[in-house]
C-alpha positions as CSV (number, residue, x, y, z in Angstrom):
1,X,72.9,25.1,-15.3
2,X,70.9,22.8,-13.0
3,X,73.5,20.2,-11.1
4,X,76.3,19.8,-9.1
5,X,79.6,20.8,-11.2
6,X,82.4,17.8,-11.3
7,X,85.5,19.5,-10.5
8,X,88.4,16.4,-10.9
9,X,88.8,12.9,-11.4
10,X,88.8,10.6,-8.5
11,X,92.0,7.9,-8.3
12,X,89.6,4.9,-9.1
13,X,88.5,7.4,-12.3
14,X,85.1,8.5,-10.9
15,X,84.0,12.1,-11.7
16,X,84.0,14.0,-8.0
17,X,81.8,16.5,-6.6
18,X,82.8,20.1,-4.5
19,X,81.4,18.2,-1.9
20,X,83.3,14.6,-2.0
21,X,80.5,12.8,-4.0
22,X,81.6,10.1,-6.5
23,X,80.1,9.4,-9.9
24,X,80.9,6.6,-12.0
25,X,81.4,7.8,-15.9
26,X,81.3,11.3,-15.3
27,X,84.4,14.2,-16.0
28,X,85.5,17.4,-15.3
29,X,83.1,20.0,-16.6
30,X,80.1,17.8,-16.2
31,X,77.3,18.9,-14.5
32,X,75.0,15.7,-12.8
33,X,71.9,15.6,-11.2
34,X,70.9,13.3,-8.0
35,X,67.9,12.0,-8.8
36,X,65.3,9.5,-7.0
37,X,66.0,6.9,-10.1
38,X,69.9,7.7,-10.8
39,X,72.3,10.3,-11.4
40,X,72.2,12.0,-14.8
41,X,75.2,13.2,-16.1
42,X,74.6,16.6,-18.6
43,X,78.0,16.3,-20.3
44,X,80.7,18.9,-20.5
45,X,83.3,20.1,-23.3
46,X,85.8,17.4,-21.3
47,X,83.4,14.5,-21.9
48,X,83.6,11.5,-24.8
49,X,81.2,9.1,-26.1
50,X,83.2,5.9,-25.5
51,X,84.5,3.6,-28.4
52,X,84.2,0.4,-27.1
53,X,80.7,-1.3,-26.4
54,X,81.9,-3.0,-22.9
55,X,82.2,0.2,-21.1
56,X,81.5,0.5,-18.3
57,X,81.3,-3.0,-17.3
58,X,85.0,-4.1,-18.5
59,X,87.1,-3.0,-16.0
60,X,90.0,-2.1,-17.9
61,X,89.0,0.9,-19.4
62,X,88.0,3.5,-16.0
63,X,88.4,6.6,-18.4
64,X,86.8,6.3,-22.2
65,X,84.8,9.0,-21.8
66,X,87.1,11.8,-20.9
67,X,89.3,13.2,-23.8
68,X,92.5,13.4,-24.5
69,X,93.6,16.3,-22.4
70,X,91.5,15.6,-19.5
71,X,92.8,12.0,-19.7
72,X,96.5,14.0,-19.4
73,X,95.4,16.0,-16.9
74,X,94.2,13.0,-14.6
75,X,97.7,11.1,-15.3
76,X,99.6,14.8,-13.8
77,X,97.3,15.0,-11.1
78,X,97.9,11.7,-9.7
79,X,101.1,12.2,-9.8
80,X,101.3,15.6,-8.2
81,X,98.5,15.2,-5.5
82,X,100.2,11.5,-4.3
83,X,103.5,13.9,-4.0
84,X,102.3,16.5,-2.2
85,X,100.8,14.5,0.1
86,X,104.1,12.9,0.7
87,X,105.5,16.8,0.6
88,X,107.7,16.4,-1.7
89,X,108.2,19.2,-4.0
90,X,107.9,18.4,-7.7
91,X,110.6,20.2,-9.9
92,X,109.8,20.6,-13.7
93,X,107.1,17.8,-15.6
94,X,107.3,17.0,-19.3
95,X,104.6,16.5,-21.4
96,X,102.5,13.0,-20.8
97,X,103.7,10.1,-23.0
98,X,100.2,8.4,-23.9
99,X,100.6,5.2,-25.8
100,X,97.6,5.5,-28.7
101,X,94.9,3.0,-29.0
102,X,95.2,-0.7,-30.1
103,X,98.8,-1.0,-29.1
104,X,98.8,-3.2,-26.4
105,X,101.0,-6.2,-26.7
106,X,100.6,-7.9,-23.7
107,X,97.5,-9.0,-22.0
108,X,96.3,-11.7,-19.2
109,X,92.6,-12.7,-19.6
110,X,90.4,-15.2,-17.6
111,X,88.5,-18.2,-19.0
112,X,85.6,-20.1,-17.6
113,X,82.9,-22.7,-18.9
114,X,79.7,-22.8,-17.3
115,X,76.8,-24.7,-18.9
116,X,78.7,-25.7,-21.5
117,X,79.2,-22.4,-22.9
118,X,82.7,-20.5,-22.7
119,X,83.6,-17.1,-21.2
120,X,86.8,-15.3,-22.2
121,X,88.0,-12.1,-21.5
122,X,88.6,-9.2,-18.6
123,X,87.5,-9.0,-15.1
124,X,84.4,-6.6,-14.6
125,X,85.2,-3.4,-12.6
126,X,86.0,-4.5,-8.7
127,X,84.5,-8.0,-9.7
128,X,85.5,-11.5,-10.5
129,X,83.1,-11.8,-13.1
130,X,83.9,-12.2,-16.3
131,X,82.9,-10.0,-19.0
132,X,83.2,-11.8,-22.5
133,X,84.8,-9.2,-24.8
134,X,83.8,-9.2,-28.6
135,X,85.4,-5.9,-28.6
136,X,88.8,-4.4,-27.3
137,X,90.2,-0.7,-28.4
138,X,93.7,-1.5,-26.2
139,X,94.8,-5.0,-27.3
140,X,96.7,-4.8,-30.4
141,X,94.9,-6.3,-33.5
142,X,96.9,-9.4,-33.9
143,X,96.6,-10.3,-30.1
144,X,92.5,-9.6,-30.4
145,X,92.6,-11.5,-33.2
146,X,93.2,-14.7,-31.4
147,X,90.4,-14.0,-28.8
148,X,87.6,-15.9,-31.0
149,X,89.8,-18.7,-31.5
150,X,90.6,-19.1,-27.8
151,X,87.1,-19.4,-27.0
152,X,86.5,-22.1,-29.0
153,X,89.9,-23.6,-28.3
154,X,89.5,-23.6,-24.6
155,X,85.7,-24.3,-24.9
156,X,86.5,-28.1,-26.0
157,X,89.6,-28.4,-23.5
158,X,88.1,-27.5,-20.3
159,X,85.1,-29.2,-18.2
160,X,82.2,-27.5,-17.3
161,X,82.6,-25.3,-14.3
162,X,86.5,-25.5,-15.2
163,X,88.3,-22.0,-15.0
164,X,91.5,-21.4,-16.6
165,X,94.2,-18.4,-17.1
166,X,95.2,-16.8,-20.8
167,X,98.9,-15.1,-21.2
168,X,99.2,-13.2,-24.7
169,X,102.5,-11.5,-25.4
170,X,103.6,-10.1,-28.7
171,X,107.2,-10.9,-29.1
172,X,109.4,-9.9,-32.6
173,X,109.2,-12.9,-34.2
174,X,105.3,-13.6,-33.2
175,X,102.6,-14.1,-30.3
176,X,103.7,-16.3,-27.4
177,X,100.6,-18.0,-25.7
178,X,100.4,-19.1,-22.0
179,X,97.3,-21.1,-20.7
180,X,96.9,-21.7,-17.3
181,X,95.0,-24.9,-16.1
182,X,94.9,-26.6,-19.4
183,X,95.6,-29.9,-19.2
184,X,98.5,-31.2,-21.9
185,X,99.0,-34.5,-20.6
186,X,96.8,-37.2,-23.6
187,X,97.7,-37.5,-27.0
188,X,94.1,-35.8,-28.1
189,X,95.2,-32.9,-26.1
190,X,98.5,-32.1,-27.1
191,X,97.3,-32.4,-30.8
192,X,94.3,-30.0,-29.6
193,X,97.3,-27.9,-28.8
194,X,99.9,-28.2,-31.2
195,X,96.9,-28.2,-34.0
196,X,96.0,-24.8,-33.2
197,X,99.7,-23.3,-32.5
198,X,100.1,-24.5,-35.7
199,X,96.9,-22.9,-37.1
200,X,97.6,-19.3,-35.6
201,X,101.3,-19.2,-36.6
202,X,102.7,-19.0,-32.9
203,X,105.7,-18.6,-32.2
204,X,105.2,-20.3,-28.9
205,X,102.5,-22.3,-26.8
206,X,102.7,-23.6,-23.4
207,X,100.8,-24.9,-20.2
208,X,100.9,-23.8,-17.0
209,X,100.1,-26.6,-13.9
210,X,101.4,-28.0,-10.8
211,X,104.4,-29.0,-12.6
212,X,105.2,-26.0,-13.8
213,X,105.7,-24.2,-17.3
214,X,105.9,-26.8,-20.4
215,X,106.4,-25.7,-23.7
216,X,103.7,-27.7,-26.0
217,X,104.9,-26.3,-29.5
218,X,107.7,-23.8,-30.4
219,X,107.8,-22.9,-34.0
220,X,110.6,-20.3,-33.1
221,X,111.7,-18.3,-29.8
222,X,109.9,-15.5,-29.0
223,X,112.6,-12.7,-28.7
224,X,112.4,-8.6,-28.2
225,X,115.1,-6.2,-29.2
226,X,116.1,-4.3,-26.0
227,X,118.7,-1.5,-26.7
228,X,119.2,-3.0,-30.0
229,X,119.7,-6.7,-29.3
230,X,117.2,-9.5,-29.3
231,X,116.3,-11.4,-25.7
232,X,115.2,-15.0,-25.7
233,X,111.7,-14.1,-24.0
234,X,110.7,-16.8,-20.9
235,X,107.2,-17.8,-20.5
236,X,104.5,-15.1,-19.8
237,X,107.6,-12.4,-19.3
238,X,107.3,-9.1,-17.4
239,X,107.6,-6.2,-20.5
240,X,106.1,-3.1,-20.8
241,X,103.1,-3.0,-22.2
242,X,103.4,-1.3,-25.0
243,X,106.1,-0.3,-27.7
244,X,105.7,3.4,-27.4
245,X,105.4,3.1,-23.8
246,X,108.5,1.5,-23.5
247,X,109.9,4.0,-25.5
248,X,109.1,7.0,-23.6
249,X,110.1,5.4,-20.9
250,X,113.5,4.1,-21.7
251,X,114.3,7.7,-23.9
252,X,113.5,9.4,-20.2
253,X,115.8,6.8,-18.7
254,X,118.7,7.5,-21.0
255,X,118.3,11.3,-20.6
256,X,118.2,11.4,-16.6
257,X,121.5,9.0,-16.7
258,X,123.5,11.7,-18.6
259,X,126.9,10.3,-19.6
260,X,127.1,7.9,-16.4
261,X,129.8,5.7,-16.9
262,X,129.0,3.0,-13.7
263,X,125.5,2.5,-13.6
264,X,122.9,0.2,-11.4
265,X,120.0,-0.9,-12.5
266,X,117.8,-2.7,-10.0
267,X,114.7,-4.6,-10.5
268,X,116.2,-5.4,-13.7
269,X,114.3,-8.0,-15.4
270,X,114.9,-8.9,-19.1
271,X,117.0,-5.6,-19.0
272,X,114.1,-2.7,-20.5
273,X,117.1,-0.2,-19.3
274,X,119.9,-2.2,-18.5
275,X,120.3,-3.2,-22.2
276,X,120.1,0.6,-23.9
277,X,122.0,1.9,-21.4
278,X,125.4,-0.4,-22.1
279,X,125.6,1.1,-25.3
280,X,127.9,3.8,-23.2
281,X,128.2,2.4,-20.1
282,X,128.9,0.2,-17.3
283,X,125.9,-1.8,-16.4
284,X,125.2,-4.0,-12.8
285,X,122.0,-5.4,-13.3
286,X,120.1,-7.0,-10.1
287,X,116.8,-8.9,-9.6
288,X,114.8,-11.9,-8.2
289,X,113.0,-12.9,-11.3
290,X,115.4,-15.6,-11.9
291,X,114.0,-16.5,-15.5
292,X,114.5,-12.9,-16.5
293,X,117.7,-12.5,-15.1
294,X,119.4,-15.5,-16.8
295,X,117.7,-14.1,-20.0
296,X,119.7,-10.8,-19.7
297,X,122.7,-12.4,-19.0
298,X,122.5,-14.7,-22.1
299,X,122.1,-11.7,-23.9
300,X,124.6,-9.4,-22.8
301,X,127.2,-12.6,-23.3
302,X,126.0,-13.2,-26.8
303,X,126.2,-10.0,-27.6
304,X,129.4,-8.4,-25.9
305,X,127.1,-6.2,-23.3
306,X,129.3,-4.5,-20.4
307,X,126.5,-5.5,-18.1
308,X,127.0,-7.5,-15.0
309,X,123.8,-9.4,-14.1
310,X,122.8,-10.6,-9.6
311,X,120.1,-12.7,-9.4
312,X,118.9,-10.8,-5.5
313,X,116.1,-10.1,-3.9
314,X,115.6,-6.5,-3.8
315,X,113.0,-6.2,-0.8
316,X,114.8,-8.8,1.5
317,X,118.2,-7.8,0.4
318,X,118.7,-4.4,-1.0
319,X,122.1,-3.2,-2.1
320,X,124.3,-1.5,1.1
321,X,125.5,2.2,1.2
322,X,128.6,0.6,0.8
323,X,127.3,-1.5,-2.3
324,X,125.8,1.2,-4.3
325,X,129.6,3.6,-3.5
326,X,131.3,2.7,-7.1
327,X,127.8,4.0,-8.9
328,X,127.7,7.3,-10.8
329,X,124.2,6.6,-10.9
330,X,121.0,3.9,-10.0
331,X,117.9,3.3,-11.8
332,X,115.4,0.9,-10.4
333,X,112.0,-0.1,-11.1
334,X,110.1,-2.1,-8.8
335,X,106.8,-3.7,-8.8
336,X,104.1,-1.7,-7.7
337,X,104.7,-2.0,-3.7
338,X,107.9,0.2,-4.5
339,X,111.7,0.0,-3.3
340,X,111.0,1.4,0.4
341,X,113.8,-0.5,2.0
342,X,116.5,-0.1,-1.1
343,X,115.4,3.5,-0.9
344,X,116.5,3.9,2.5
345,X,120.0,2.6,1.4
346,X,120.2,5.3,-1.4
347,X,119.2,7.7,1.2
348,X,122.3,7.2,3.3
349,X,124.4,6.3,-0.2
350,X,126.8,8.8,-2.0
351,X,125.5,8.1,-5.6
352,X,124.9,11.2,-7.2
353,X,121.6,10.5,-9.6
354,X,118.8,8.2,-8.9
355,X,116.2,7.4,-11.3
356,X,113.0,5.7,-9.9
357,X,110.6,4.3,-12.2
358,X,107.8,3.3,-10.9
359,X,104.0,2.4,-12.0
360,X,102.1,3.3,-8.4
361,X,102.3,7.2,-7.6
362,X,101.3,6.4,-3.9
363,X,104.8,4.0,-3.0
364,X,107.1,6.1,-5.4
365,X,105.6,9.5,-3.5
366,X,106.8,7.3,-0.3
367,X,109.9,6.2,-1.9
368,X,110.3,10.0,-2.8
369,X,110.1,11.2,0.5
370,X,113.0,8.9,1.7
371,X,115.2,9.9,-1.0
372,X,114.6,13.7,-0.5
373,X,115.0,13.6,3.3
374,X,118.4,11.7,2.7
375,X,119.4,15.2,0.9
376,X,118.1,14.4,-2.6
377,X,115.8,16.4,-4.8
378,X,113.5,15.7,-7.3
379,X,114.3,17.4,-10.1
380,X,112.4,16.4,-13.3
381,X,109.3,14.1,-13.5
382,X,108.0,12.5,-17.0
383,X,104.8,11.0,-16.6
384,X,104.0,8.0,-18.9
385,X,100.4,6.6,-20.0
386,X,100.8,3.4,-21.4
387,X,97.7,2.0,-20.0
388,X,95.2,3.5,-22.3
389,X,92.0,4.7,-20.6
390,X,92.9,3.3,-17.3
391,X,94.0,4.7,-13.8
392,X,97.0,2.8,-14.4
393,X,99.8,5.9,-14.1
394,X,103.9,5.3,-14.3
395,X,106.8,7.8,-14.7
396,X,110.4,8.0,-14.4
397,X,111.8,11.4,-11.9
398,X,115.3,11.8,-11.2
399,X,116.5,13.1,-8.0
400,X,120.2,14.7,-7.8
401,X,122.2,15.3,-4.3
């Protein structure tokens, strides 16, 4: 067959050459052809037609037209290749948790009016333009279903050349709304606001300014069971991204814990982990998102929770040696720079099981690489893909001393 073979998936999701050439849309077991008007990809038994009509210019979806397996196969591989590089040894994988399509329940968009016409929807790949989705294949269908109506909201409440910031989140008891540089301050505009809360059944609406967060209508509080007990949800809250998501990665929590009776969980927030994991033991429960943190602890009061909550920062302030000595075993989950400096402290600690979750395989492989040179060994790796179609990878591995 004429054409240079694509032999794996780049990180950013481009189709690469033998040779270290990059093409955009392409996937393993396609052959493509350097041409003086283009490359043209002659697709292979790993290639898909994708489903949604703002590929490839949405960037949110990198990977719609790879399938299934070769979409699994991508989520391992950047896993494996950021550990090795890191030379860390992997010990056994389980199968990849991929959340399905149109499950999505969180989502931040962009808004902007120019020309008296409204924009709103996703970033375009490596851009900040705006590409104005009339089709989505992640969100779930009641958060897409508000899309249409936000256009038209936000068209009448913002000025020309006025930019503003969209927070959807899909709570239990119905969608919380966040806008971002909306102005709530006249009578017209709060009844712009309330009308449509109203009008879309939300469960909450608020504005985001200079002042701060301000609830504009609250039919009832958004709230999530976490480990079997609903949390009063802040504003525009950190949660996984999707239900099954959460799932896989909570069930691969639970089973790397064991029957640890003292556990810490750090990089807390509303408690994904903490909360499950009190059912049978001992929780201490430590982050600096002090919203989320007062959340848990409402919770676990309420509701008779053995978890003990430390509103810390983690990066500035991670727990000692001497700290982390009580603990049978430590789960944490930072943001995507990773837990470098509290990893060096579980290095030198004597805890006996660590379980990192984390959604950037470059800073957990360097995270990794700490804990194993402090004696620790990566034993079992599940890889999770929640993000649907995108590069975006997470797991959970547990190392043992």
């Amino acid at each position: 067959m004429n054409g240079e073979l694509i032999v794996r998936l780049a990180a950013r999701g481009d189709g690469a050459t033998a040779d270290g050439r990059f093409v955009q849309g392409a996937a393993v077991g396609d052959h493509v052809r350097f041409e003086p008007g283009g490359v043209v990809i002659v697709p292979g038994p790993l290639h898909a037609t994708p489903v949604c009509r703002h590929v490839p210019e949405c960037g949110g979806c990198q990977l719609q037209h790879v399938t299934d397996s070769a979409y699994a196969d991508f989520v391992v591989d950047r896993i494996v290749r950021a550990l090795a590089h890191s030379g860390v040894a992997v010990g056994t994988l389980a199968p990849v948790a991929m959340s399905p399509p149109r499950s999505r329940r969180r989502a931040s968009l962009r808004a902007v009016k120019r020309g008296g016409t409204l924009t709103l929807g996703f970033n375009a790949e490596a851009s900040h333009r705006i590409v104005d989705i009339v089709q989505c294949e992640v969100l779930a269908p009641e958060l897409f279903q508000l899309v249409a109506p936000l256009r038209m909201l936000l068209g009448k409440a913002l000025a020309d050349g006025q930019g503003a910031g969209v927070t959807l989140t899909m709570s239990d008891s119905g969608i919380d709304v966040l806008l971002a540089n909306v102005a709530a301050d006249t009578v017209k505009q709060i009844e712009r606001l309330t009308g449509f809360a109203a009008a879309h059944d939300l469960a909450r609406l608020s504005v985001e300014g200079p002042q701060g967060v301000e609830t504009v209508a609250l039919a009832r509080m958004p709230v999530l069971a976490l480990g079997g007990v609903p949390v009063a949800l802040p504003p525009a809250p950190f949660l996984q991204a999707t239900r099954e998501g959460e799932a896989a990665l909570v069930a691969a929590v639970a089973e790397a814990v064991g029957g640890a009776r003292r556990v810490a969980d750090l990089f807390c927030g509303l408690g994904t982990f903490a909360l499950p994991l009190s059912a049978k033991a001992r929780i201490m429960a430590a982050d600096a998102a002090g919203p989320a943190v007062a959340a848990l602890e409402a919770t676990a009061r309420q509701f008779r929770r053995p978890v003990e909550t430390a509103h810390r920062d983690l990066f500035r302030r991670p727990l000692t040696a001497v700290e982390l000595g009580g603990f049978d075993a430590v789960v944490f989950d930072p943001p995507r720079a990773g837990a470098e400096a509290q990893s060096q402290m579980l290095a030198t600690s004597k805890v006996p099981v660590v379980v990192a979750v984390s959604c950037n395989p470059s800073t957990f492989a360097r995270d990794a690489a700490i804990l194993v040179k402090g004696g620790y060994r990566l034993e079992h790796l599940w890889p999770v893909a929640q993000f649907r179609w995108s590069t975006h990878v997470e797991l959970v591995a547990v190392f043992r001393r």
